[in-house]
C-alpha positions in Angstrom: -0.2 -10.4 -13.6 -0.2 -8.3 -10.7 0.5 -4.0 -9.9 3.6 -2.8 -9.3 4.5 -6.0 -6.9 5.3 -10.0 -8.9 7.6 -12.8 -8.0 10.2 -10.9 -10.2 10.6 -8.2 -7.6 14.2 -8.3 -5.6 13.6 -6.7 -2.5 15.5 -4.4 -0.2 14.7 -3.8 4.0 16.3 -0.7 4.9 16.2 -1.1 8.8 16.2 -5.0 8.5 18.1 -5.3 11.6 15.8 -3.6 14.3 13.4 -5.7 15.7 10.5 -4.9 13.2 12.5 -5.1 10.4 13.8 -8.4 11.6 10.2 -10.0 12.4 8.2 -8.6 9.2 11.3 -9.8 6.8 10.9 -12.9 8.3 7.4 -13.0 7.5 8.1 -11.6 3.7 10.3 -14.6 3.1 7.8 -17.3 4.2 5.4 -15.5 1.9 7.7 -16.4 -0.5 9.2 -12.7 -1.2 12.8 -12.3 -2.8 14.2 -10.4 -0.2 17.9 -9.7 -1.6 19.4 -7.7 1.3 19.2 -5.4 4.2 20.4 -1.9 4.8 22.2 -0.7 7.9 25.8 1.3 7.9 26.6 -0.3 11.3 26.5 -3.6 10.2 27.7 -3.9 6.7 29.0 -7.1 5.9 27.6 -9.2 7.8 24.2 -11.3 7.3 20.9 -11.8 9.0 20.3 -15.4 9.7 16.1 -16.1 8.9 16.8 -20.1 8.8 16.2 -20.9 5.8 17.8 -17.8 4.1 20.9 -15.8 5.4 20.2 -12.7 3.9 22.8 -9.8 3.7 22.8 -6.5 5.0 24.6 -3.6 3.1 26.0 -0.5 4.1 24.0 1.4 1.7 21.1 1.0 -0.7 23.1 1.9 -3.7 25.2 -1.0 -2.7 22.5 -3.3 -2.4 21.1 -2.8 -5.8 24.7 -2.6 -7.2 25.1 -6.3 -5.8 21.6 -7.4 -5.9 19.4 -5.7 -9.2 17.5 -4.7 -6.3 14.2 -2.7 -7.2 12.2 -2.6 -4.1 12.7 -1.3 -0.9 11.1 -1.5 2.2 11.0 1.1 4.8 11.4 0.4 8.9 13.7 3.5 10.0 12.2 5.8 12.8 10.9 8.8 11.6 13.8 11.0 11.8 15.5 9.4 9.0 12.6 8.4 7.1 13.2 11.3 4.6 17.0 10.5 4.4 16.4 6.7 3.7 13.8 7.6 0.9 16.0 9.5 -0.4 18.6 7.4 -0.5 16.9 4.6 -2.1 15.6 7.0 -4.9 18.7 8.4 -5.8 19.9 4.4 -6.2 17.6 3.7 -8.9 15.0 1.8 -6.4 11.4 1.7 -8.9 8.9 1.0 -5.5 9.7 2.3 -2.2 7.3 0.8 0.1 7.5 3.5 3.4 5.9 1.3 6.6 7.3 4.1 9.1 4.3 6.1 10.8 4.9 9.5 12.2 6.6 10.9 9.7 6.8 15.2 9.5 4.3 16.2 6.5 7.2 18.4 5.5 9.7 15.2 5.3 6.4 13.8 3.1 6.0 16.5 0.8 10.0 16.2 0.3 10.8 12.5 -0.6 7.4 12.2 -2.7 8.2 15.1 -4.8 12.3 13.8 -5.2 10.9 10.4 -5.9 8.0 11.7 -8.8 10.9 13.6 -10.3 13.3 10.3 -10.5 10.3 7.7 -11.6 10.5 6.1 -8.7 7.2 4.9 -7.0 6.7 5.2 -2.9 3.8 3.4 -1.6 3.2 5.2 1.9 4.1 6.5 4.4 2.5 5.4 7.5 0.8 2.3 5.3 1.2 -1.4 5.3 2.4 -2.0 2.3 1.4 -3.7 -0.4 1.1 -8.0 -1.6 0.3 -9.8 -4.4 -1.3 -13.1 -3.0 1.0 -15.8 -4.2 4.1 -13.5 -5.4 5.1 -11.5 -3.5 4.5 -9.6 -0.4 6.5 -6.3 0.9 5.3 -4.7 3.9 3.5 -5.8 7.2 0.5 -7.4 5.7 -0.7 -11.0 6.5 0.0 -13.3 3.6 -1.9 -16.1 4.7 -5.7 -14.3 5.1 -6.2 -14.3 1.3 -5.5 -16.4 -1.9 -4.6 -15.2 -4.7 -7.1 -14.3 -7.3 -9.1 -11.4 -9.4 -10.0 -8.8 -7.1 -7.5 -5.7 -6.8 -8.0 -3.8 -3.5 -6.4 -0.2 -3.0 -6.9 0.9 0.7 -6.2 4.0 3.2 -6.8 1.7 6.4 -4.6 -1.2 6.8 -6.9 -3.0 9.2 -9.6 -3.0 6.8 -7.5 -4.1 3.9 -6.9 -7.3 6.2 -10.7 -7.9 6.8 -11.8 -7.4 3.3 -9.3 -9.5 2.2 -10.5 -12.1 4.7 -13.5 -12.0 3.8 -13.3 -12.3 0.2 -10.4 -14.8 0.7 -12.1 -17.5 -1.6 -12.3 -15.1 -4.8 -8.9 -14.1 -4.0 -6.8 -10.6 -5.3 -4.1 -10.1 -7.7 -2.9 -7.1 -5.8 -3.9 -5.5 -2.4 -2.4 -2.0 -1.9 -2.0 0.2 1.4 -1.5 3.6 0.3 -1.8 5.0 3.9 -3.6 7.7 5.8 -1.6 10.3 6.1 -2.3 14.0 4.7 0.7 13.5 1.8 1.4 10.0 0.5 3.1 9.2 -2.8 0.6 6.7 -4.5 -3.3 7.8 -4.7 -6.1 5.9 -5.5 -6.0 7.2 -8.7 -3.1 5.6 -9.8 -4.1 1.9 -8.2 -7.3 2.5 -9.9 -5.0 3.2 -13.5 -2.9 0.3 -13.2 -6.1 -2.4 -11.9 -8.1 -0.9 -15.1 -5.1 -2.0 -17.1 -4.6 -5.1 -15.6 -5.4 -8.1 -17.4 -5.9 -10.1 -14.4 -7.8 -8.0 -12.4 -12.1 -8.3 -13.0 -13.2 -5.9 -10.1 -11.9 -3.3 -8.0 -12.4 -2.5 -3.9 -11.8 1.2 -2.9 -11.3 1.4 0.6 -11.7 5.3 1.7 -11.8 7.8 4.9 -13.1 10.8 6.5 -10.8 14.1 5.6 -9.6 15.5 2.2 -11.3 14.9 -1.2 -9.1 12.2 -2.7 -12.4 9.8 -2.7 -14.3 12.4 -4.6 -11.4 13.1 -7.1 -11.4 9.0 -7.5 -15.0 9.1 -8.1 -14.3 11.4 -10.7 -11.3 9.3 -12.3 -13.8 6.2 -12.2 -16.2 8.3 -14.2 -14.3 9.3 -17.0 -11.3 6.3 -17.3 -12.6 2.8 -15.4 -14.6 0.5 -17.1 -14.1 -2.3 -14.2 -17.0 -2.5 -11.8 -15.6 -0.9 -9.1 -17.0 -1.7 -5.2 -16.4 1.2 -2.3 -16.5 1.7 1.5 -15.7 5.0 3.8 -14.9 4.5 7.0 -15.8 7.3 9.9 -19.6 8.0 8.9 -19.8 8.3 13.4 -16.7 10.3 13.2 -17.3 13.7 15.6 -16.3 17.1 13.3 -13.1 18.5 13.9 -11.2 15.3 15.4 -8.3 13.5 14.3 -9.3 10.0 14.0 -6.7 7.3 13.4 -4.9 8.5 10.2 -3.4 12.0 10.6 -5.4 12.5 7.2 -8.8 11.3 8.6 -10.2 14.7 10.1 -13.4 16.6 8.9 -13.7 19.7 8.7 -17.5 21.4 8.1 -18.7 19.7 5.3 -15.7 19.2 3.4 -14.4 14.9 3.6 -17.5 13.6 5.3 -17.9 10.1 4.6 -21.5 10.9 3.2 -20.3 13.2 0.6 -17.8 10.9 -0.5 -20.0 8.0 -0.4 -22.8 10.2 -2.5 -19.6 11.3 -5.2 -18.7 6.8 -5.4 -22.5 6.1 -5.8 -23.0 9.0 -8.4 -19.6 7.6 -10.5 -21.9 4.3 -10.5 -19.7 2.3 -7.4 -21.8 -0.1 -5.1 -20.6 1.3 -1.7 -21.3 -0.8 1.7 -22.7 0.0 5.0 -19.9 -2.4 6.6 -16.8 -3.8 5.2 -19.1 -7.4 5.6 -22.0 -5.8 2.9 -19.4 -4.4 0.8 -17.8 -8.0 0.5 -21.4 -9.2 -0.2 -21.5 -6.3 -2.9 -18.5 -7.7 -4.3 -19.6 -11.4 -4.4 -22.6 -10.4 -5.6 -21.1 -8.0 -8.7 -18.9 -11.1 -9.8 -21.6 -13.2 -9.9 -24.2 -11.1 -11.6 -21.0 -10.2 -14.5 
């Protein structure tokens, strides 16, 4: 099994046609992702050739999933539209949309989340890379060919440190690596990664990737407390982070005391998660969890 991402998934890109859409859909087919259709008004009807798949593009995501059984969509419009193309896709039924686009207005954020948690539909993002599940599928901007697939369920903030764990630990291999993004209001938390890995039959241990700014690693550390029985391995980024600057992620500022990466390393370590100096001793932590299980 895998979270919320399998080889079932039919997948959507709205913006297929610009040039990231074009280059990362290329790379979700050769990781062997069902990619059913693209979505641009402008250039309904006709199809995207990727050489060893045309794939078409529709003039709207309701008619994608009307001609597809689309379920997934993934995001490349600019940040003006963002909110409109979120939108869109929720009010078509999509169940995951995966939002890549960075910059987008906290306001437009706090708007699509909130319409999507009211439908049931699921948005990964914004400003994230997605998420894959090694072997399965992959929809987003993340590497497929750093890993293997395996036991280990990641759930990350930082999308360059979701690629070097998952180098590193490429020969235990994941079921599921999720970018949930850095900005101040995204639509899936670690929380609910750290649900569905709990209740996932194929997934032995957990790696929490955390920030600097806000408290969702201490309200994780709580979760892990009271609902995860999986050993469950951590790291914060931005312990040399200066106070009061905006580093990275719009979402990665401190403030005082309040989402230093010591207080939420102390709230991990208290809810009984190994947590690593460096992503490389938090892979060792991980290693040396599974072999001491």
């Amino acid at each position: 099994m895998a979270i919320f991402l399998t080889e079932a998934s039919k997948v959507l890109v709205q913006g297929m046609t610009g040039a990231e859409g074009m280059k990362h859909t290329r790379r979700m087919l050769a990781a062997g992702t069902d990619v059913v259709g693209g979505v641009n008004p402008r250039k309904a009807g006709r199809t995207a050739d990727f050489g060893t798949r045309a794939v078409p593009v529709f003039g709207s995501v309701r008619e994608g999933v009307e001609a597809t059984g689309a379920d997934v969509t993934v995001v490349f419009v600019p940040p003006a539209f963002a909110k409109a193309a979120v939108t869109e896709a929720v009010d078509a039924g999509i169940g995951l949309a995966v939002v890549i686009t960075e910059g987008i207005p906290v306001h437009d954020s706090v708007a699509f989340t909130a319409h999507a948690r009211a439908r049931g539909t699921r948005v990964v993002g914004p400003n994230c890379p997605g998420l894959i599940s090694p072997g399965r599928s992959n929809a987003g901007i993340i590497p497929a060919d750093i890993t293997e697939p395996g036991r280990i369920g990641l759930v990350s903030k930082s999308g360059t440190l979701t690629y070097q764990l998952m180098h590193e630990l490429r020969d235990i291999g994941f079921s599921t690596c999720v970018g949930i993004g850095g900005d101040p209001v995204v639509g899936t938390s670690h929380i609910d990664c750290l649900s569905a890995f709990q209740d996932d039959p194929d997934t032995d241990l957990i790696v929490l990737i955390g920030e600097i700014g806000g408290d969702a690693e201490e309200r994780a550390a709580a979760h892990i407390r009271a609902h995860v029985t999986k050993p469950v391995v951590g790291y914060i980024a931005g312990f040399t982070a200066p106070e009061g600057k905006t580093m990275g992620h719009a979402g990665a500022i401190v403030s005082g005391s309040s989402g230093t990466a010591h207080a939420k390393k102390a709230a991990l370590e208290a809810a009984g998660v190994g947590v690593g100096a460096t992503p490389t001793e938090t892979a060792r932590l991980v290693q040396s969890v599974l072999t001491h299980a």
